[in-house]
DRENDO-1510 file (C-alpha; in Angstrom, 1 decimal, always signed):
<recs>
REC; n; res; u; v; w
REC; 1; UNK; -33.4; +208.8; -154.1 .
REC; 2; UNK; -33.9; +212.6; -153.7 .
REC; 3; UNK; -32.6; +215.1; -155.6 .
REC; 4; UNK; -30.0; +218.1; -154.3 .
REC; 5; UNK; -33.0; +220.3; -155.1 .
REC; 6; UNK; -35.5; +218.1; -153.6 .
REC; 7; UNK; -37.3; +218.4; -150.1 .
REC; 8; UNK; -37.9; +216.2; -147.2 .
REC; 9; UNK; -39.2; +217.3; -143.7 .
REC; 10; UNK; -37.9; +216.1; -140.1 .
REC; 11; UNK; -40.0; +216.0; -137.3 .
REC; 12; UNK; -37.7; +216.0; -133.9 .
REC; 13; UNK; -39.7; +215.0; -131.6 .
REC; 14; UNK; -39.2; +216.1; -127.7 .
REC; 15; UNK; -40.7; +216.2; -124.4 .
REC; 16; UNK; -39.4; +217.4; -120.9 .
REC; 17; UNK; -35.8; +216.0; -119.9 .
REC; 18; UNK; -34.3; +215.1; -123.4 .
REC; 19; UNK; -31.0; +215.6; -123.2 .
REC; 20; UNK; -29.8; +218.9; -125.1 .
REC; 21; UNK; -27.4; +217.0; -126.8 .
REC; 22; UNK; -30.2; +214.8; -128.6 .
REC; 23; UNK; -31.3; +217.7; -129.8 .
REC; 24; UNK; -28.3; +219.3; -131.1 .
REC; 25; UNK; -26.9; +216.5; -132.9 .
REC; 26; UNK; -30.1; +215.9; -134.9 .
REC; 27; UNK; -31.8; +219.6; -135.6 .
REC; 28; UNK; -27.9; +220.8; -135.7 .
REC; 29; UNK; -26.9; +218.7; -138.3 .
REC; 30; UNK; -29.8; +218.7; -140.7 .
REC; 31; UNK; -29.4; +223.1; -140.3 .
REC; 32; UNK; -25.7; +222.9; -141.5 .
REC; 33; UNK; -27.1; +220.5; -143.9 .
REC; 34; UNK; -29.2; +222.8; -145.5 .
REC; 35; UNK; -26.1; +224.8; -147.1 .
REC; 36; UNK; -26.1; +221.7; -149.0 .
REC; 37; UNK; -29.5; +221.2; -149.5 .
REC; 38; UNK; -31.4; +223.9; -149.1 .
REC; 39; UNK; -35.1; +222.6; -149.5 .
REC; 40; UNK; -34.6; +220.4; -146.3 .
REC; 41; UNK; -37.0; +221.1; -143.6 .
REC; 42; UNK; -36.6; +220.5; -140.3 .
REC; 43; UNK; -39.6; +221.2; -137.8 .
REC; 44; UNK; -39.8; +220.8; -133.5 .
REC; 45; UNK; -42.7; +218.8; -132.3 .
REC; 46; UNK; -43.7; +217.8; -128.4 .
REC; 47; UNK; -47.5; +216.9; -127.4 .
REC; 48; UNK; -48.0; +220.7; -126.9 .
REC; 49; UNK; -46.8; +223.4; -129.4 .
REC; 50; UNK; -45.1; +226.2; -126.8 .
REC; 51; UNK; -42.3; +225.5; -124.7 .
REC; 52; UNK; -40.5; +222.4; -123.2 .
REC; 53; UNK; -38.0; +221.8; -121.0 .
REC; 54; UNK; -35.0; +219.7; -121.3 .
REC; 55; UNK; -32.4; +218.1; -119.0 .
REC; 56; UNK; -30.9; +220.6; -117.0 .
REC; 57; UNK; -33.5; +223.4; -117.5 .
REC; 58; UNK; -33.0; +224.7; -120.5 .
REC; 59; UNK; -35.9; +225.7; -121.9 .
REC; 60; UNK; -36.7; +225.2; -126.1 .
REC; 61; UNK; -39.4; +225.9; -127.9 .
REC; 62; UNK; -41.6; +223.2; -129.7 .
REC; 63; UNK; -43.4; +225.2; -133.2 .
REC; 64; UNK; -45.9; +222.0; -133.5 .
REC; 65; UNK; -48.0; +219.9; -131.5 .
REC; 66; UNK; -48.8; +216.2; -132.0 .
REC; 67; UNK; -52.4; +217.4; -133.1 .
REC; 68; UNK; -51.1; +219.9; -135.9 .
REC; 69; UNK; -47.7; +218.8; -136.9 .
REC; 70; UNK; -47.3; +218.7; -140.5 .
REC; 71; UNK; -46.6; +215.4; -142.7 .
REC; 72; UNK; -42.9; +214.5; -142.2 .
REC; 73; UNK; -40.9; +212.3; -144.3 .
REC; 74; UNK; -38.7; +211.6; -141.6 .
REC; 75; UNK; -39.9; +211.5; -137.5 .
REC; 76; UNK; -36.9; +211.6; -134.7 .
REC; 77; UNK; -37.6; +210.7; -131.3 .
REC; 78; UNK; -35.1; +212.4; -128.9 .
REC; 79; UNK; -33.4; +210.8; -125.5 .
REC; 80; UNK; -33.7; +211.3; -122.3 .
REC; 81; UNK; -34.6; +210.6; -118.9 .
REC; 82; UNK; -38.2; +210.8; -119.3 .
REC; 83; UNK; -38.2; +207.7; -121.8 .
REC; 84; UNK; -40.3; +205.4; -119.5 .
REC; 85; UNK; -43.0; +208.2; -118.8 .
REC; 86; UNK; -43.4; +208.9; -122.4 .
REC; 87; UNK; -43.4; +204.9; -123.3 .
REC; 88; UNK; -46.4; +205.1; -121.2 .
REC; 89; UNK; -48.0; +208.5; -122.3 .
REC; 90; UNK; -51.2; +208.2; -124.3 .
REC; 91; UNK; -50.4; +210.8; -126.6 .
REC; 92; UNK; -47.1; +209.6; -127.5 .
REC; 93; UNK; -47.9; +206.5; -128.0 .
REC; 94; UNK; -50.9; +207.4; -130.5 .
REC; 95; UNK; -48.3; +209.9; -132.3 .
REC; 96; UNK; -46.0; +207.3; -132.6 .
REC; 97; UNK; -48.6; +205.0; -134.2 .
REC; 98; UNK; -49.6; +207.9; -136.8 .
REC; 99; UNK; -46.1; +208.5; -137.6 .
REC; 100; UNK; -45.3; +204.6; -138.2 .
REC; 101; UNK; -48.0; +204.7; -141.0 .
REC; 102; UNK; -47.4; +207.9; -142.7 .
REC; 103; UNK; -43.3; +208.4; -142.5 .
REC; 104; UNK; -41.1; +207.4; -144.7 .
REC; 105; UNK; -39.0; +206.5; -141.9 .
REC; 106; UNK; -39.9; +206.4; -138.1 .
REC; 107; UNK; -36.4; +206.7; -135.8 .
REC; 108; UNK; -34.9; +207.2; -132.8 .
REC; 109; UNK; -31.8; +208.6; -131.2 .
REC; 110; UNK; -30.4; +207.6; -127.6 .
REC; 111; UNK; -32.7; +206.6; -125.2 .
REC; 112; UNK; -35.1; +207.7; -127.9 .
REC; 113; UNK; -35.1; +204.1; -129.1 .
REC; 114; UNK; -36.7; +203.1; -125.5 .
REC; 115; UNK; -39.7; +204.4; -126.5 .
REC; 116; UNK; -40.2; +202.9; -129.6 .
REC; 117; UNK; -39.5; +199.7; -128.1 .
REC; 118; UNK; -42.2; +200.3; -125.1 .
REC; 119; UNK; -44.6; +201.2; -128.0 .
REC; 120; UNK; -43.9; +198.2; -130.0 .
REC; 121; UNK; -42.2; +199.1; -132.7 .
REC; 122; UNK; -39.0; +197.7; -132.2 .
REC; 123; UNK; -40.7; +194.1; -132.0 .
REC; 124; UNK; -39.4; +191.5; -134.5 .
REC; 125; UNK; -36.0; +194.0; -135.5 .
REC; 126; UNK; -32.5; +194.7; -134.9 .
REC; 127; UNK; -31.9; +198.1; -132.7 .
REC; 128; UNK; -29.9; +200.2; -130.8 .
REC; 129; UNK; -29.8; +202.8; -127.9 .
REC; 130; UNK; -27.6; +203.7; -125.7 .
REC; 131; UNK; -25.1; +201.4; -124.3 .
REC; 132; UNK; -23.6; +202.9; -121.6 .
REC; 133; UNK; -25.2; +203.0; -117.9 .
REC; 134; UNK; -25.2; +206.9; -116.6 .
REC; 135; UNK; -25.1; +207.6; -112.7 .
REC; 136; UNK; -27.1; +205.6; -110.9 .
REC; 137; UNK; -28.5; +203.3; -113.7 .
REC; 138; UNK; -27.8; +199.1; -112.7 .
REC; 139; UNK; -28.2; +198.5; -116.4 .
REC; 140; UNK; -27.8; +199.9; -119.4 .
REC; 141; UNK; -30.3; +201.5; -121.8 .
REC; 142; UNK; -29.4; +199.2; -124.4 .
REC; 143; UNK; -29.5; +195.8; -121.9 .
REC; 144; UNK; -32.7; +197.0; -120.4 .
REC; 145; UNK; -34.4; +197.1; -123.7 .
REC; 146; UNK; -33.0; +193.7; -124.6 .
REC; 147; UNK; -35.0; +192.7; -121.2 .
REC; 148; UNK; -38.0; +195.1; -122.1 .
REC; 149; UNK; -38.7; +193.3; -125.5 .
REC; 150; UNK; -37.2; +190.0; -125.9 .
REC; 151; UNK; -38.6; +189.8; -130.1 .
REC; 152; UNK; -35.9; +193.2; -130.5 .
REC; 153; UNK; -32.5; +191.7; -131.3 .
REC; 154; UNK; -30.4; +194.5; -129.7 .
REC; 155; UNK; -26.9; +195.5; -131.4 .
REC; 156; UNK; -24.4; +198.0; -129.9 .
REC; 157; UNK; -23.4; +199.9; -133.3 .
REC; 158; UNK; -23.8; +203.6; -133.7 .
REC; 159; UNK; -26.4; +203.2; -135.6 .
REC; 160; UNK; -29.5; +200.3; -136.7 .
REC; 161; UNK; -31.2; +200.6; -140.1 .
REC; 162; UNK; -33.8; +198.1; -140.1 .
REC; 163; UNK; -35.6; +200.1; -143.0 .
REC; 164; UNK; -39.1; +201.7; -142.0 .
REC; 165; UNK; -37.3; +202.0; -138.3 .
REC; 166; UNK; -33.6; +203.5; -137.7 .
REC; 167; UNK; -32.3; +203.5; -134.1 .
REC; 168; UNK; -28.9; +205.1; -132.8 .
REC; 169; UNK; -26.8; +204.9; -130.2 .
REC; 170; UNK; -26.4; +207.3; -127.2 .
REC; 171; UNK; -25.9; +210.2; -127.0 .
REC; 172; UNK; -23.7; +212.3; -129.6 .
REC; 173; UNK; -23.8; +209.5; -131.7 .
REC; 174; UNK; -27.1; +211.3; -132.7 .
REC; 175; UNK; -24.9; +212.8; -134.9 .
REC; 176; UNK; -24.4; +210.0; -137.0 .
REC; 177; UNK; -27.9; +208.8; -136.9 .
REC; 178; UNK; -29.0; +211.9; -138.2 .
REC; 179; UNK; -26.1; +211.5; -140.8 .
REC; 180; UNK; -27.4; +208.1; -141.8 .
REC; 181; UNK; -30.6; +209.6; -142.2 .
REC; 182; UNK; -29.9; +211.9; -144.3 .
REC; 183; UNK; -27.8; +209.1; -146.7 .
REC; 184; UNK; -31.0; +207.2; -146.6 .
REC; 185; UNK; -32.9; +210.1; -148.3 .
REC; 186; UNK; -30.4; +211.3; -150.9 .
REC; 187; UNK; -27.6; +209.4; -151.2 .
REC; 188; UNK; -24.1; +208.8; -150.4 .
REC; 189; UNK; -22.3; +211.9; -152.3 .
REC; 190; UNK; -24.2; +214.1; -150.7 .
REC; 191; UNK; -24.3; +212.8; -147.5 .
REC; 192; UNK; -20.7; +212.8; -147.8 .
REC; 193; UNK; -20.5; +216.7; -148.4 .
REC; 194; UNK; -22.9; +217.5; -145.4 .
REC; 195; UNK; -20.2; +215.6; -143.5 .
REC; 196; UNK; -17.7; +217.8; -144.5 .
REC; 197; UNK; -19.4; +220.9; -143.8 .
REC; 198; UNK; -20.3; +220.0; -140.1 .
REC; 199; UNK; -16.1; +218.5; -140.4 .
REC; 200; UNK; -17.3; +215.4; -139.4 .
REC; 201; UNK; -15.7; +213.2; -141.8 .
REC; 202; UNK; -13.4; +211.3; -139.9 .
REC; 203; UNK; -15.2; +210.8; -136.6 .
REC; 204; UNK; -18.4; +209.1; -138.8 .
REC; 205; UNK; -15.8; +206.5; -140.3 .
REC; 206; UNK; -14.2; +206.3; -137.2 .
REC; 207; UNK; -17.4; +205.5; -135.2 .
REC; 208; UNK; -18.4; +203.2; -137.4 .
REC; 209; UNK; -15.3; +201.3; -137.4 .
REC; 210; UNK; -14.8; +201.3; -133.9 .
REC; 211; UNK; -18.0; +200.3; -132.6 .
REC; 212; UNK; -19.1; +199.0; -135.4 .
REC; 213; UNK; -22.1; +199.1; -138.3 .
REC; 214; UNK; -25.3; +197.3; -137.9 .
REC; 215; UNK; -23.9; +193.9; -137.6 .
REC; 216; UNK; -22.7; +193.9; -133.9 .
REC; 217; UNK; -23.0; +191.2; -131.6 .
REC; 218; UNK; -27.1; +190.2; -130.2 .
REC; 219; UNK; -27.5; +191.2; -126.3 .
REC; 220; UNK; -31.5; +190.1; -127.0 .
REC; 221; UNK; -30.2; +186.7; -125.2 .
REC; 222; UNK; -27.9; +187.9; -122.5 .
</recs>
């Protein structure tokens, strides 16, 4: 377990169409969490270092590509409507693989968790995504990837820790992934105060005991 003092880099990892949100709830959090721990790193990665655009056109800057990102302790994949093109995307896919070897932990966030399962590494654990179908959707994320890779044992909780792989639900439940995340890698006390900071205490019990931990019900049959 890491010390207050200690550091650990986060890769969040984009590519056109995430949803803003994605990215707010993960790179937003672990900034306020630096006033508690100050030697945390976070860091913006897409295939390309330069600029990427998300849902709705607004355009964010990514300081690394896959090719020169630096070694992360912790890689997030973001949601978002592209999911199925970047399941399929050779670069992806190959980044993914790197970051499943060298990572501490590989996870996900949203429809984030899509993509992990199209690259595999889902198979053979328990994981979330979204659970909700948006617009025009006949499914849900979370049903389709229960469809998409029948050895994933698909929960709807806000949040899956199936140790080397942690997947959350959609979409500002991002912000209790990255939470978890950050309990994973020094502890519960100061998770606790980086809750506090971002006032957040209440809504992470309350999510978790309204949805529920990692411990809900299998759709991997349905």
């Amino acid at each position: 377990m890491r010390e207050r003092s200690d550091g650990a880099r986060f890769g969040i990892v984009l590519y056109d169409t995430v949803e803003a949100l994605d990215l707010g709830a993960t790179y937003g959090v672990l900034s306020m969490a630096r006033r508690v721990l100050p030697n945390l790193e976070m860091v913006v990665v897409a295939e390309h270092s330069g600029p990427v655009e998300l849902a709705n056109g607004l355009c964010v800057m990514a300081g690394y590509g896959f090719s020169d990102c630096p070694p992360l302790d912790v890689a997030i994949v973001c949601g978002g409507a592209g999911w199925g093109r970047e399941g399929e995307n050779p670069a992806m896919r190959a980044f993914l693989e790197r970051m499943a070897v060298e990572t501490e932990i590989l996870a996900a966030v949203c429809s984030g968790g899509m993509i992990l399962g199209a690259v595999g590494h889902l198979d053979g654990l328990r994981a979330t995504t979204q659970r909700h179908r948006v617009g025009a959707e006949q499914r849900s994320p979370l049903e389709r990837l229960a469809e998409m890779r029948r050895a994933v044992t698909c929960v709807p909780a806000p949040f899956v820790d199936a140790g080397r792989v942690v997947t959350g639900g959609g979409v500002a439940l991002a912000t209790d992934t990255t939470l978890h995340l950050i309990g994973r890698l020094y502890g519960a006390a100061l998770q606790a105060e980086v809750t506090e900071v971002i006032e957040y205490s209440e809504a992470f019990a309350a999510n978790r005991h309204a949805i529920g931990r990692s411990d809900g019900a299998d759709l991997s049959s349905q």
